[in-house]
C-alpha atoms as a printed R data frame, in Angstrom:
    type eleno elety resid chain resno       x       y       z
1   ATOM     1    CA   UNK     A     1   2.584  10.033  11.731
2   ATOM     2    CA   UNK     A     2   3.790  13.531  11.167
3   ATOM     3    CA   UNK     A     3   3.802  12.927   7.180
4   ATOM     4    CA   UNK     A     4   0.772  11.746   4.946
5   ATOM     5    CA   UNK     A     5   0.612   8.596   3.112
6   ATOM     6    CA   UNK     A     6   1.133   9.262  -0.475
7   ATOM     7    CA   UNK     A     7  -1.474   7.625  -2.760
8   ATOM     8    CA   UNK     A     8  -0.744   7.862  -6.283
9   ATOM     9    CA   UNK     A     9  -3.493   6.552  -8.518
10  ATOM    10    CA   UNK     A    10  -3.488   5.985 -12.103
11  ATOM    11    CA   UNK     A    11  -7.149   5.710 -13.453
12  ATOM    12    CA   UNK     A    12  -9.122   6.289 -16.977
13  ATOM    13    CA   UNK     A    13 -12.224   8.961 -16.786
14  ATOM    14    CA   UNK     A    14 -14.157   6.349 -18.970
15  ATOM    15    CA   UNK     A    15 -13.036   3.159 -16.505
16  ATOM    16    CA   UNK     A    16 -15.926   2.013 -14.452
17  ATOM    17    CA   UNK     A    17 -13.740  -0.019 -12.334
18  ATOM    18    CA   UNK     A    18 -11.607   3.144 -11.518
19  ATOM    19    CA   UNK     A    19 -14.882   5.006 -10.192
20  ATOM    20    CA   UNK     A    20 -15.929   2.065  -8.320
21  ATOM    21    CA   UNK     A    21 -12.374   1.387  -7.297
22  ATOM    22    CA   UNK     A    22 -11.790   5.510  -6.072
23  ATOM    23    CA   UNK     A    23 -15.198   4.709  -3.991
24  ATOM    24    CA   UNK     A    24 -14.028   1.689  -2.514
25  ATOM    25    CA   UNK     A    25  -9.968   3.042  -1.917
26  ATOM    26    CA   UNK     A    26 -12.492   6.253   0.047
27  ATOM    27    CA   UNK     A    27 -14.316   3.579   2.437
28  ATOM    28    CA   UNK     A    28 -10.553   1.920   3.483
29  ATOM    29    CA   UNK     A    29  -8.754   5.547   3.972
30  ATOM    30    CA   UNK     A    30 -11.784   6.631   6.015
31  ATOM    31    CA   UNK     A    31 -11.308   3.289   8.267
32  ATOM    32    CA   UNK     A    32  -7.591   3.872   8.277
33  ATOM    33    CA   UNK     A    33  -8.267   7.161   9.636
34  ATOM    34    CA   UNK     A    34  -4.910   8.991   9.279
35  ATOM    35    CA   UNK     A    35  -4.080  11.743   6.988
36  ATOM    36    CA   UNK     A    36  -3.548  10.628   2.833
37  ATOM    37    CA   UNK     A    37  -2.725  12.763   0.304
38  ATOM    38    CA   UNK     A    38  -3.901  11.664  -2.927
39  ATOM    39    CA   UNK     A    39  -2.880  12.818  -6.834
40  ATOM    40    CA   UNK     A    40  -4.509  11.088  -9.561
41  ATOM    41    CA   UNK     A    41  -2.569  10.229 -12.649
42  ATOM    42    CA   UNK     A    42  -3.973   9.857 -16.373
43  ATOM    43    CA   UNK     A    43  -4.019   6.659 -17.997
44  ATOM    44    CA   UNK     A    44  -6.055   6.220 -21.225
45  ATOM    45    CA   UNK     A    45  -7.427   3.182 -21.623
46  ATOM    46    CA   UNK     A    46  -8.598   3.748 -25.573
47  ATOM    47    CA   UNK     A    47  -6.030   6.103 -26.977
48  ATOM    48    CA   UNK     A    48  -7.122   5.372 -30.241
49  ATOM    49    CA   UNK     A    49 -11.293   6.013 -29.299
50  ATOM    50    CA   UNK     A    50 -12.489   9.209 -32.068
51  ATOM    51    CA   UNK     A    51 -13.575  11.942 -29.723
52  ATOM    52    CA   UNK     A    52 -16.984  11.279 -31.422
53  ATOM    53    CA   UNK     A    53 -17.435   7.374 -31.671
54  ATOM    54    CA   UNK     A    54 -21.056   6.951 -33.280
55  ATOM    55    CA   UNK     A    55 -21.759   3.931 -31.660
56  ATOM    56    CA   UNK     A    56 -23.024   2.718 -28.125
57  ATOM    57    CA   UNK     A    57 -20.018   1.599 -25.481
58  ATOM    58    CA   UNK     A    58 -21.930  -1.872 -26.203
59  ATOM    59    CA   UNK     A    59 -21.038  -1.722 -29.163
60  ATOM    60    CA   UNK     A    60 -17.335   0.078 -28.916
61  ATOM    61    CA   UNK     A    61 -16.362  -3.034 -26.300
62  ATOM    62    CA   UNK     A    62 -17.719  -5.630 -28.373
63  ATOM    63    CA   UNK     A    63 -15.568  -4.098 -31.603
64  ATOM    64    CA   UNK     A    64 -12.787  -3.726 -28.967
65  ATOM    65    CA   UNK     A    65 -12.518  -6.808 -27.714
66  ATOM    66    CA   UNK     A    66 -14.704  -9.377 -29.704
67  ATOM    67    CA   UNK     A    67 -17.349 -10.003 -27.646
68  ATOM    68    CA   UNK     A    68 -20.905 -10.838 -28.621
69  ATOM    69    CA   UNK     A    69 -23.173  -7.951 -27.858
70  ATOM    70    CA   UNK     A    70 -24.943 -10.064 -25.467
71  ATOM    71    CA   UNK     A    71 -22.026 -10.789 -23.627
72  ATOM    72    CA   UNK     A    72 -21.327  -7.199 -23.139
73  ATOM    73    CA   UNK     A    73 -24.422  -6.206 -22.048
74  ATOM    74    CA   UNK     A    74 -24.489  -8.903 -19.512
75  ATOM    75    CA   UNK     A    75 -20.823  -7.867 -18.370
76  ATOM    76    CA   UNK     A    76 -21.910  -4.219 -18.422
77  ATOM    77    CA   UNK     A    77 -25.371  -5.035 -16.132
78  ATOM    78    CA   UNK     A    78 -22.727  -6.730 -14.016
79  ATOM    79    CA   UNK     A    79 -20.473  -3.216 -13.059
80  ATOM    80    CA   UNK     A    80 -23.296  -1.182 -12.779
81  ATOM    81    CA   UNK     A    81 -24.762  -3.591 -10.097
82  ATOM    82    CA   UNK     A    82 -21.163  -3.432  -8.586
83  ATOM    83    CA   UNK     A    83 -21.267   0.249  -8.924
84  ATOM    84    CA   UNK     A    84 -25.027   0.334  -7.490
85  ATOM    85    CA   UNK     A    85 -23.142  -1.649  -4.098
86  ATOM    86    CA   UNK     A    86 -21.151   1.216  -3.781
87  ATOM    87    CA   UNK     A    87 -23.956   4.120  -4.214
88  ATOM    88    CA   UNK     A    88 -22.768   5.091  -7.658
89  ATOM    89    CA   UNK     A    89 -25.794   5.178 -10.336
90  ATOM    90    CA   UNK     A    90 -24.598   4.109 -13.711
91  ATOM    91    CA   UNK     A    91 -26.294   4.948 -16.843
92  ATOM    92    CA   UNK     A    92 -24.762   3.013 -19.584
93  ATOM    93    CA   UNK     A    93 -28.064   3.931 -21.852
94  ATOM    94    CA   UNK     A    94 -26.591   7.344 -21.604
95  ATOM    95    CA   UNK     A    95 -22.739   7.436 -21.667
96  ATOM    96    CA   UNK     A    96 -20.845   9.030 -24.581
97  ATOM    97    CA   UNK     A    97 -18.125   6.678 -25.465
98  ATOM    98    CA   UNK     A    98 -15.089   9.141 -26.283
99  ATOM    99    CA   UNK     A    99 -11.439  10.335 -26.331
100 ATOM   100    CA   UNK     A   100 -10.400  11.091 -22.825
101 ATOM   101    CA   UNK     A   101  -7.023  12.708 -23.353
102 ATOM   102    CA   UNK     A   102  -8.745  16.171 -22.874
103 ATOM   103    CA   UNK     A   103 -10.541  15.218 -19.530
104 ATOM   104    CA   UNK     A   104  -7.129  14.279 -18.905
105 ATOM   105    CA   UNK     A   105  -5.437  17.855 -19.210
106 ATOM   106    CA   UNK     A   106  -8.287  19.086 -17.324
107 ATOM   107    CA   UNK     A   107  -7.421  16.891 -14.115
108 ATOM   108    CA   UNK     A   108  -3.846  18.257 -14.843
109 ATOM   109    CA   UNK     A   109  -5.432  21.523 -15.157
110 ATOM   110    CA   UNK     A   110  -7.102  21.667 -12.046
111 ATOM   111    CA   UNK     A   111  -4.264  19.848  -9.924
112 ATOM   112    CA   UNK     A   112  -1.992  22.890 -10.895
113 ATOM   113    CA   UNK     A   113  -5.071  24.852  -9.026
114 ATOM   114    CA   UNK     A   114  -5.374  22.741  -6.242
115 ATOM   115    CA   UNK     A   115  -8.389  21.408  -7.756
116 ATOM   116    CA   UNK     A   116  -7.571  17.957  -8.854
117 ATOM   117    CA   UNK     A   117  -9.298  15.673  -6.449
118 ATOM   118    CA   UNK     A   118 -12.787  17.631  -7.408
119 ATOM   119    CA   UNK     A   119 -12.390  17.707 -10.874
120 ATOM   120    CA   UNK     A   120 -11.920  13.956 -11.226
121 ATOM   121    CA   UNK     A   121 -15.050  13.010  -9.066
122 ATOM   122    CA   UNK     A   122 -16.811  15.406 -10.816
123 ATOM   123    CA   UNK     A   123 -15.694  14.252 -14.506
124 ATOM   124    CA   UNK     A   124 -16.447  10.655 -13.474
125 ATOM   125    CA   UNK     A   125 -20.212  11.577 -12.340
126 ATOM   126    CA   UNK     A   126 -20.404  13.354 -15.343
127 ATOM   127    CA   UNK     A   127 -19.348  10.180 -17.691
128 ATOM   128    CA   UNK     A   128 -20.894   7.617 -15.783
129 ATOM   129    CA   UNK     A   129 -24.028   9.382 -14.067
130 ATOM   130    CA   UNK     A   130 -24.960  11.828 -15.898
131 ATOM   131    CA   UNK     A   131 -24.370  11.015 -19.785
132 ATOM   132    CA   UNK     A   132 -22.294  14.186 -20.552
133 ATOM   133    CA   UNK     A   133 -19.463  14.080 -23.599
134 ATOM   134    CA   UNK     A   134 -16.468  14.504 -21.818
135 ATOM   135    CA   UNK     A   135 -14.511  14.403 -25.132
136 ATOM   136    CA   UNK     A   136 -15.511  18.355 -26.206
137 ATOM   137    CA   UNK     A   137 -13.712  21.415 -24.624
138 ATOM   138    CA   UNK     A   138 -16.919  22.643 -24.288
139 ATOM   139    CA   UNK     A   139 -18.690  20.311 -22.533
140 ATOM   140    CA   UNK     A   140 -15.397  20.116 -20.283
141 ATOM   141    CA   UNK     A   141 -15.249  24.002 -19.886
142 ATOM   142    CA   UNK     A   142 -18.529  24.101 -17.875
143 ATOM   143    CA   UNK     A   143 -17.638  20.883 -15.983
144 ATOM   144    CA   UNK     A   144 -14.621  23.074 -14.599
145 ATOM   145    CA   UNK     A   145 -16.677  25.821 -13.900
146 ATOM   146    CA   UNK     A   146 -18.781  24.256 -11.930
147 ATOM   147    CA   UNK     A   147 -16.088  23.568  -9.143
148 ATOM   148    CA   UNK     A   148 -14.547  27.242  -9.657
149 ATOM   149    CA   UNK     A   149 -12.029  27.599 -12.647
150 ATOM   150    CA   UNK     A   150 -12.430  29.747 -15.131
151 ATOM   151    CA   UNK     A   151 -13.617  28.763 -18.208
152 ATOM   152    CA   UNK     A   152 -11.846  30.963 -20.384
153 ATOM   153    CA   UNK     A   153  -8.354  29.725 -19.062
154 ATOM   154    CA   UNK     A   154  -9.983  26.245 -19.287
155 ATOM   155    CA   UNK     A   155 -10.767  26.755 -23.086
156 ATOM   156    CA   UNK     A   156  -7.650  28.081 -23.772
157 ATOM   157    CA   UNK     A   157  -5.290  26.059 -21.924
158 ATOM   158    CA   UNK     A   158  -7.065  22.707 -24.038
159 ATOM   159    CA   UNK     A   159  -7.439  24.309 -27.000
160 ATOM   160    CA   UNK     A   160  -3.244  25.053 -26.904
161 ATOM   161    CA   UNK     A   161  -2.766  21.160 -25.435
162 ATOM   162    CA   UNK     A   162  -1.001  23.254 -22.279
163 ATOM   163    CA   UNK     A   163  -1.112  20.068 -19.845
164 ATOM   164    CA   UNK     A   164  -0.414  17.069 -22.943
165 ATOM   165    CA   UNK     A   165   2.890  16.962 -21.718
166 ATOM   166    CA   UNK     A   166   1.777  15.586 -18.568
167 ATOM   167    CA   UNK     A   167  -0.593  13.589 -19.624
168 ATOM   168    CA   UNK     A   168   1.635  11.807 -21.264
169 ATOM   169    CA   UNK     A   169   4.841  12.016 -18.456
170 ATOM   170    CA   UNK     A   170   2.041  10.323 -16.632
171 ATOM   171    CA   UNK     A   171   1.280   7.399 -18.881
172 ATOM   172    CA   UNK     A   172   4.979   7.237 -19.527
173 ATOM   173    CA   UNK     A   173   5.689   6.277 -16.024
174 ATOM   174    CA   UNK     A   174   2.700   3.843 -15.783
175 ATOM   175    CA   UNK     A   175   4.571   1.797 -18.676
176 ATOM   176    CA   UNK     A   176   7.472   2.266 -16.704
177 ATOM   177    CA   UNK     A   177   5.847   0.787 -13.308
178 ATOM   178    CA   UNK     A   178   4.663  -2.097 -15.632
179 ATOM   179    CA   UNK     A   179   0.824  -0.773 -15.243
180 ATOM   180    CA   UNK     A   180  -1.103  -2.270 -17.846
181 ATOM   181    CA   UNK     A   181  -4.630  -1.847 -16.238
182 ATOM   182    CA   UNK     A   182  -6.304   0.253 -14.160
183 ATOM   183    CA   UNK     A   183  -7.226   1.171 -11.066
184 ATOM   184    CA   UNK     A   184  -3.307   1.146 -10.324
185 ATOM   185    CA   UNK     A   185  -2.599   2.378  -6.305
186 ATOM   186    CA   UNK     A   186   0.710   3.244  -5.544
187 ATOM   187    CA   UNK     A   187   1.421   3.784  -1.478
188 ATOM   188    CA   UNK     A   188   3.630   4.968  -0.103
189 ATOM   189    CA   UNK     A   189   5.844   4.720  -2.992
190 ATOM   190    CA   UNK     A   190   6.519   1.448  -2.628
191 ATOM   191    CA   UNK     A   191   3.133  -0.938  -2.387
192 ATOM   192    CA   UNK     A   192   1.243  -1.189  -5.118
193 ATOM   193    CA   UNK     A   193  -2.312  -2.457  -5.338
194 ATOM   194    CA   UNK     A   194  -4.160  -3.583  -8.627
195 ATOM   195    CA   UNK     A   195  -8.231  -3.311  -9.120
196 ATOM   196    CA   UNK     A   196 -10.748  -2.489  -7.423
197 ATOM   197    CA   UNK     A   197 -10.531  -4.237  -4.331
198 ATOM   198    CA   UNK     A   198 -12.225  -4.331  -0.889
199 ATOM   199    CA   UNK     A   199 -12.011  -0.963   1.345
200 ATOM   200    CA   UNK     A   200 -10.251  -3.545   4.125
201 ATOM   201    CA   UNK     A   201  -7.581  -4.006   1.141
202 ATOM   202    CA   UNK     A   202  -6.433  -0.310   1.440
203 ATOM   203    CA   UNK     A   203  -7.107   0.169   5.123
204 ATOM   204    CA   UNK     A   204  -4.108  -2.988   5.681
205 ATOM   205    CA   UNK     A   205  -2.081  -1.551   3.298
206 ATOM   206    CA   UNK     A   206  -2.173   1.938   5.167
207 ATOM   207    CA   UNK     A   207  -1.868   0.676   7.925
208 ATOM   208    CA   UNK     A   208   1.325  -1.316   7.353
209 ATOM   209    CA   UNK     A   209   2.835   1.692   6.197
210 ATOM   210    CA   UNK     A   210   1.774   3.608   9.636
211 ATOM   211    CA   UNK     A   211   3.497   0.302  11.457
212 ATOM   212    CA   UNK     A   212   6.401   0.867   9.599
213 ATOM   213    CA   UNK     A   213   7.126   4.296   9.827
214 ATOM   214    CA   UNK     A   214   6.264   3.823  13.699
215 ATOM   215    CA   UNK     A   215   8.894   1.234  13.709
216 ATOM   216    CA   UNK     A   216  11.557   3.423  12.168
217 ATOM   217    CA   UNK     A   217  10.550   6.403  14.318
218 ATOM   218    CA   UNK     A   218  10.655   4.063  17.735
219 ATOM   219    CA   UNK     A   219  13.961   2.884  16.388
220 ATOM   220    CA   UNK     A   220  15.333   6.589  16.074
221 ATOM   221    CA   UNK     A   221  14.248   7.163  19.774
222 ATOM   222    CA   UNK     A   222  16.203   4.273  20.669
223 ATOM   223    CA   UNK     A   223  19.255   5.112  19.208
């Protein structure tokens, strides 16, 4: 195939399922083997989430969706042995339960650098891994620098909401796609895949899409 498959992926910094989902989609491209272009778009699972919830994300999912806090915890010791499977490390003990829109228009940020794909794994490590507050420019400024932007630009650009517009062309279109969770695969333009499902998952879907164009292109030849 002379042209990439197109992956677009709508995912939630603060989704464990979209890490473990982005690891998972990895495995199946790398057994597909041919060339995928990827762009992430924002989704944001807790609009409403203060930027600096007190509480534990025990205790923001219970409050969220009415669940006993034993429940949750056994729910959340569930993912992070799902996320363990996949050689990601949660720390729940850790994570800062937060607004995401910024981390959002830093993803935007970086993809107008060429940068996207590394800022997202590294915001995601950050939440998930490492216990950082991706809800302050701050905290987000030296996240950016740390895969090359500059951090004044960074500052500024959230500070003046530069990239809200996209954040919220992007969550637009999920709405208009019908996306109401997330991970949300789009391939191709035209196949879409919900969850977090096995690598062999994406690597058939991809390589349907290869068949296909290899169809059209034998059927060109022909003609």
């Amino acid at each position: 195939m002379s042209e990439p498959v197109k992956v677009d992926i709508w995912s939630d910094v603060q989704c464990p399922w979209c890490y473990i989902g982005k690891r998972k989609f990895e495995s199946g491209a790398a057994e597909f083997g041919g060339d995928v272009e990827v762009e992430y778009h924002s989704f944001e699972l807790s609009p409403d989430t203060p930027v600096d919830y007190e509480g534990t994300p025990t205790q923001y999912l219970s409050e969220r969706k009415g669940m006993p806090l034993t429940q949750v915890e056994e729910m959340l010791e569930r993912v992070t042995g799902i996320a363990s499977s996949v050689g990601l490390d949660f720390d729940y003990e850790h994570v800062h339960q937060t607004n995401t829109v910024k981390a959002h228009e830093l993803i935007h940020l970086a993809k107008s650098k060429g940068r996207q794909l590394d800022m997202k794994e590294r915001l995601l490590k950050a939440y998930f891994v490492e216990g950082r507050h991706v809800g302050h420019v701050a905290e987000l400024a030296d996240l950016a620098v740390e895969i090359g932007l500059d951090r004044d630009e960074v500052v500024a650009a959230l500070e003046a909401e530069t990239f809200l517009a996209d954040v919220k062309a992007d969550v637009a279109q999920a709405a208009a796609y019908g996306i109401q969770g997330v991970p949300f695969f789009v391939i191709d333009g035209k196949y879409g895949v919900s969850g977090a499902q096995d690598p062999q998952t994406f690597t058939d879907v991809l390589r349907q899409v290869r068949a296909e164009r290899d169809q059209v292109s034998a059927e060109g030849v022909a003609r």
